[in-house]
N, C-alpha and C positions, 0 to 999 in steps of 0.2 A: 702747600697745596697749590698746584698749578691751573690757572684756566686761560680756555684759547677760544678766540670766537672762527666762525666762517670767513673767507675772503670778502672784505666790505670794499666797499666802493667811495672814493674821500667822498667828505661831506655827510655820509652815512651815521647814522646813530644806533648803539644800538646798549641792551641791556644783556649782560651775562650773566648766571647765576648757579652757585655753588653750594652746595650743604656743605653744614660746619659743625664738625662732629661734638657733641652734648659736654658740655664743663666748656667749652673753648669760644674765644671771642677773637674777631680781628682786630690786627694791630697796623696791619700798614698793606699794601698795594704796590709792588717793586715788579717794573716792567726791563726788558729787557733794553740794548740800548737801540734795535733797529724798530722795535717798538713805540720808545719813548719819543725816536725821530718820528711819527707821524701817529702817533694817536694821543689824546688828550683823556683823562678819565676827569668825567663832568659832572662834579661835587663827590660827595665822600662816599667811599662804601656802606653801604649800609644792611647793618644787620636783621632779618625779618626770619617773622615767626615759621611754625612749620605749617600751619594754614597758607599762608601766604608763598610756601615756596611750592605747595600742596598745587595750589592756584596756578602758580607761572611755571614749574617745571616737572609737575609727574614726582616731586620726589618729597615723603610726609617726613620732614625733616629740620631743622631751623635752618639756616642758609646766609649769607651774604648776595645783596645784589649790588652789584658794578656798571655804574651808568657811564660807557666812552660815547669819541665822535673821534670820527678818521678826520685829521688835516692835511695829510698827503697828498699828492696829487695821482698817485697808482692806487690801483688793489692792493691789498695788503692784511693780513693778519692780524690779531691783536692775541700778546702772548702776555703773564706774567703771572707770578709769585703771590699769591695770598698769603701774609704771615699769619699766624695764630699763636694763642697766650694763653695759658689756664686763665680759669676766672677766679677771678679774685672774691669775690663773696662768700663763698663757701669757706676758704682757707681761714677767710676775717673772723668769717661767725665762731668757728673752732678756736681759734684762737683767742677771740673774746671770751667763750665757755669756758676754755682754761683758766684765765686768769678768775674770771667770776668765782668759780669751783674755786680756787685757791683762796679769793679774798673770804671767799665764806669760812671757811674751814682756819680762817686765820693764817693762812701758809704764805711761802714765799712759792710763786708758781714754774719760778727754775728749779 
């Protein structure tokens, strides 16, 4: 998933934010390299509810928010890469149910 802010101005701060479609979580934050030459992302992504994205962007959805600051000395863009990852709790609990269901029944659950 790609996001891109407005033409900032260095020194400029600002928050982006994206819905992050249901089962899925971030994983990392990968800017481009003329990107990476003038902007900073300040502290981690962070993942928020769909209330909350409800509140900052029109969209009833769960979301990532991405706190940059331009250190460039021009205008300039701010572009990059949201990764996402299935979530893993789902997958765990299924797979703990398996084995359970197995230990019960006496089985081997391969």
């Amino acid at each position: 998933m790609n996001i891109q802010s407005e033409p900032m101005n260095p020194g400029e701060r600002a928050e982006l934010f994206a819905p992050v479609p249901p089962g899925r979580i971030v994983t990392g934050v990968f800017m481009d390299p003329a990107t990476a030459a003038v902007f900073v992302v300040d502290g981690d992504p962070v993942m928020i509810s769909a209330g909350e994205m409800l509140a900052y962007a029109g969209i009833n959805q769960p979301g990532v928010r991405v706190p940059i600051v331009h250190r460039g000395t021009g205008r300039a863009i701010f572009r990059a890469q949201v990764d996402l990852a299935p979530e893993l709790a789902p997958i765990q609990k299924s797979i703990e149910d398996a084995f359970e269901d197995a230990w019960k029944r006496g089985g081997d659950p391969s």
